[in-house]
C-alpha positions, 0 to 999 in steps of 0.5 A: 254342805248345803247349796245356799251355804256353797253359794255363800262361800263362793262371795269370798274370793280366796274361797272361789280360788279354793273351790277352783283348785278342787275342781282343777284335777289336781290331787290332794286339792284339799290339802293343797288348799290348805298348803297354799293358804298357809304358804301365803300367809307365812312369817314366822316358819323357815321351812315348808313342813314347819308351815303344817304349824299354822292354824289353815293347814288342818292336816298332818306335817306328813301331808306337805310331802303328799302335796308336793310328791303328788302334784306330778310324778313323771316329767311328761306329767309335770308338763301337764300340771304345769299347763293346768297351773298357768290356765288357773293363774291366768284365769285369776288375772282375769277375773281380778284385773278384768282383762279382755282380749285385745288388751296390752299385756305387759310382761317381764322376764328374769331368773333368780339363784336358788342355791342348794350348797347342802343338797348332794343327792341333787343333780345337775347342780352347777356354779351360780353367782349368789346375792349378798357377798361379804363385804371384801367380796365382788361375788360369790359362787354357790351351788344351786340352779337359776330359776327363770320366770315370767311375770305378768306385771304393771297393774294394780299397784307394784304387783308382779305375778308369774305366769311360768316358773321353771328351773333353767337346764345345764344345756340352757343359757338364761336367754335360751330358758326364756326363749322356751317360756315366751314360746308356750305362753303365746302358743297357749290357745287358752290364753287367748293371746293372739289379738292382745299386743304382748309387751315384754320387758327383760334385762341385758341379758336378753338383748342378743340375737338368739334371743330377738330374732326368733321371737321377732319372726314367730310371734307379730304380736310380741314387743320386746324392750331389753336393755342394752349394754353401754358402747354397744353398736347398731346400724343403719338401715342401707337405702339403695343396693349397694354394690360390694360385700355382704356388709355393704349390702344390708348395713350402712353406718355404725353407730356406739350407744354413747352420748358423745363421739370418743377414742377408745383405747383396748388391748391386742389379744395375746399381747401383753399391754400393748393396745389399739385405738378404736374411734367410737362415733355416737348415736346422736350424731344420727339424729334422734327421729322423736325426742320427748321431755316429761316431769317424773317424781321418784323415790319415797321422797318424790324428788322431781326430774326431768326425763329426757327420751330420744328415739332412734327408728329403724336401726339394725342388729349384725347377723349371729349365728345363721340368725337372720336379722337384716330383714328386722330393724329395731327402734333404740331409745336412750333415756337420761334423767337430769336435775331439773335446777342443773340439768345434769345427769343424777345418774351416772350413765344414760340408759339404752333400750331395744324395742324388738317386734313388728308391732314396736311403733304402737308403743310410744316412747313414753310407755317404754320408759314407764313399762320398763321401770316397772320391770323393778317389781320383779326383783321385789316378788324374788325377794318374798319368794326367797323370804316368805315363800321359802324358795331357798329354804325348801331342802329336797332330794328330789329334783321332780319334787324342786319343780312342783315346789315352784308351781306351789309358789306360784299359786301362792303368789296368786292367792296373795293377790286377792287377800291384798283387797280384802285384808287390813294392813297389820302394823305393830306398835312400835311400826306405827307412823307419824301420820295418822291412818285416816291421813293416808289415801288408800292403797292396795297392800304389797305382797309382803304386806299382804303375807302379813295380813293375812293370817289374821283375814284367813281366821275370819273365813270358814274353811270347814270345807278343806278338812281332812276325811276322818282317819282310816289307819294306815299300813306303814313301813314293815318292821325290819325294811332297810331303806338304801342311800341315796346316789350322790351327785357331783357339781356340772363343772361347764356345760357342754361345747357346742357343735 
């Protein structure tokens, strides 16, 4: 290719992503290149090889096996990809959103089920808790891995795009996965993180010591909103020393995370029915330090509600553990959303939140409750990768090759966010709405919307450059070979006790 045709190519920006993947050092980047436009752009295959089906994957079905075998082969190695793979991802964030050091960057933590009940061969496989039980069940348990990611959200529309992917340990609790990825995106020196405030938004499952306190020593740009538990308790900060107990020294007044003073009734372990009384004192009765009442529209109807957002500053957590956090107050904000006509609550309970972090007064409460909404875009990015990207579908018998797969995944997402901008949005005739076209203001397209599009924007590029050299031969399996069984694995029952 000629120097003014390369110039031309590069105008395109799922073009430059390609040309950024070649230069990358990953091998096979041609056919890697070709995977990722096909995996972005899937609706039709239900599984990875029937993906070599579409028009962008110029190479044979036995080469989707080449991309994932090669993308790493060892787990030092994985590492490595992995590191090249978030440097290219946030490269793209980047350039598409403009961001510059020192800006906010909002984040949000989750994992995911992904069942394997029919891969054996498998290891380390362990009782998961899949979505979407029968209609007589509260649950279901499979077999599978919790897949934990972090995403970087609250931009551009209802996007949310990962930053790392990784398959959760049987060592490792969600929180303590979570933990590790938080860890190695701000020790990234090519990230550039150590001037931008970092706003981390996670579930409930977060809001524990283990999980708060080391990141509120290490990390002084880091702010975690989590979610807290309903009747969950907090304490006062102690003004003067007090004499007596460990307790009485560092904590003053507990306080439950409810709307109003109440008794609570529990049962004594070990003793059949019989219970006790706790008297439950609310948070309110402290005193909200900053209270805050705005209009939001929510839902596709725009209904309209009045949110009411109290803060409570400077409360503490108990030590747990061995983990320190006397020395680290944390703000609770409690939000209610009420009926503008009644003013009573559309919801049935009020939501609490923790903001953990040295950082935490420079995020209004306002934002809070905004960032945290969008924390929602997350459980949307799941639900494409396990349809569209084939999260579920993807059947291996190698655990190394389960790994790679979540990188590809990953670069796939990233692929679809520029084809969002540059696709049209395909509606079929019997989808089409009331309202004309020219009626609706513009938007940028969602991720499944852009999957859809974008087979159709892929056939006007020229991806002439992505094709394979021409055919040698190969040498092939010797007639004869006998290939052995596979060792079967066995479902981990419990993780092992700590010491």
């Amino acid at each position: 290719m000629t120097e003014v045709n390369y110039l031309e190519v590069l105008k395109n920006n799922i073009i430059t992503f390609c040309h950024q993947l070649a230069s990358s050092g990953l091998r096979r980047s041609k056919a890697l290149a070709g995977f990722l436009l096909s995996l972005s752009s899937n609706t039709l295959a239900r599984s990875p090889v029937a993906l070599s089906l579409n028009a962008c994957f110029q190479h044979q079905y036995s080469s989707i096996f080449d991309v994932i075998d090669s993308l790493s082969k060892t787990k030092k190695e994985r590492n490595h990809t992995q590191r090249k793979v978030r440097r290219i991802c946030f490269e793209q964030f980047v350039e598409q959103t403009q961001f510059t050091s020192g800006d906010r960057l909002y984040l949000s933590i989750d994992v995911t089920p992904c069942v394997k009940s029919f891969s054996p061969t498998l290891e380390d496989r362990q009782a998961i808790v899949a979505p979407n039980p029968g209609p007589h069940q509260k649950y279901r348990l499979e077999e599978g891995y919790n897949l934990s990611f972090v995403n970087v959200g609250n931009f551009d529309g209802k996007w949310s795009l990962p930053l790392d992917a990784r398959r959760g340990g049987i060592d490792q609790t969600s929180s303590a996965c979570g933990l590790a990825q938080i860890d190695t995106l701000l020790n990234d020196q090519h990230l550039g993180l150590e001037t931008s405030l970092v706003v981390l938004n996670a579930d409930n499952g977060y809001a524990n010591v283990p999980f708060l306190q080391p990141l509120y020593e290490q990390h002084d740009n880091l702010v975690v909103i989590a979610r807290l538990k309903k009747g969950s308790k907090t304490y006062t900060k102690v003004g003067l020393p007090a004499t007596g107990g460990y307790h009485r020294q560092f904590y003053g007044e507990v306080h439950y995370n409810i709307l109003a003073s109440d008794i609570k009734k529990r049962k004594k372990c070990g003793k059949g029915d019989e219970t006790y009384s706790v008297a439950r004192t609310s948070i309110s009765e402290a005193g909200a330090d900053e209270t805050l009442r705005f209009e939001r529209k929510m839902g596709r109807s725009k209904r309209k509600v009045d949110v009411l957002v109290e803060r409570f500053q400077d409360r503490l957590l108990k030590s747990k553990g061995g983990l320190i956090m006397k020395d680290k107050p944390v703000d609770i904000i409690r939000i209610q959303y009420l009926d503008p006509e009644n003013q009573q609550g559309i919801y049935r309970h009020e939501m609490y939140l923790i903001i953990s972090g040295e950082r935490r007064g420079e995020v209004s409460s306002k934002e809070v409750q905004q960032s945290y909404v969008s924390r929602s875009d997350l459980e949307a990015f799941f639900r494409v990768g396990k349809q569209r990207m084939l999260l579920n579908n993807f059947q291996t018998c190698n655990l190394l090759h389960l790994d790679n797969y979540l990188l590809l995944v990953q670069l796939a997402s990233w692929m679809s966010y520029p084809t969002a901008e540059e696709a049209t949005r395909c509606i079929n005739p019997w989808e089409r709405y009331a309202q004309k076209e020219e009626c609706v203001p513009p938007q940028r397209l969602s991720m499944a919307q852009s999957i859809r599009a974008a087979a159709a924007y892929y056939a006007t590029l020229d991806l002439r450059h992505l094709s394979p050299p021409q055919r040698t031969g190969g040498t092939g399996r010797a007639k004869g070979t006998k290939v052995s069984r596979r060792k079967r694995h066995r479902r981990v029952r419990k993780r092992p006790v700590k010491g």
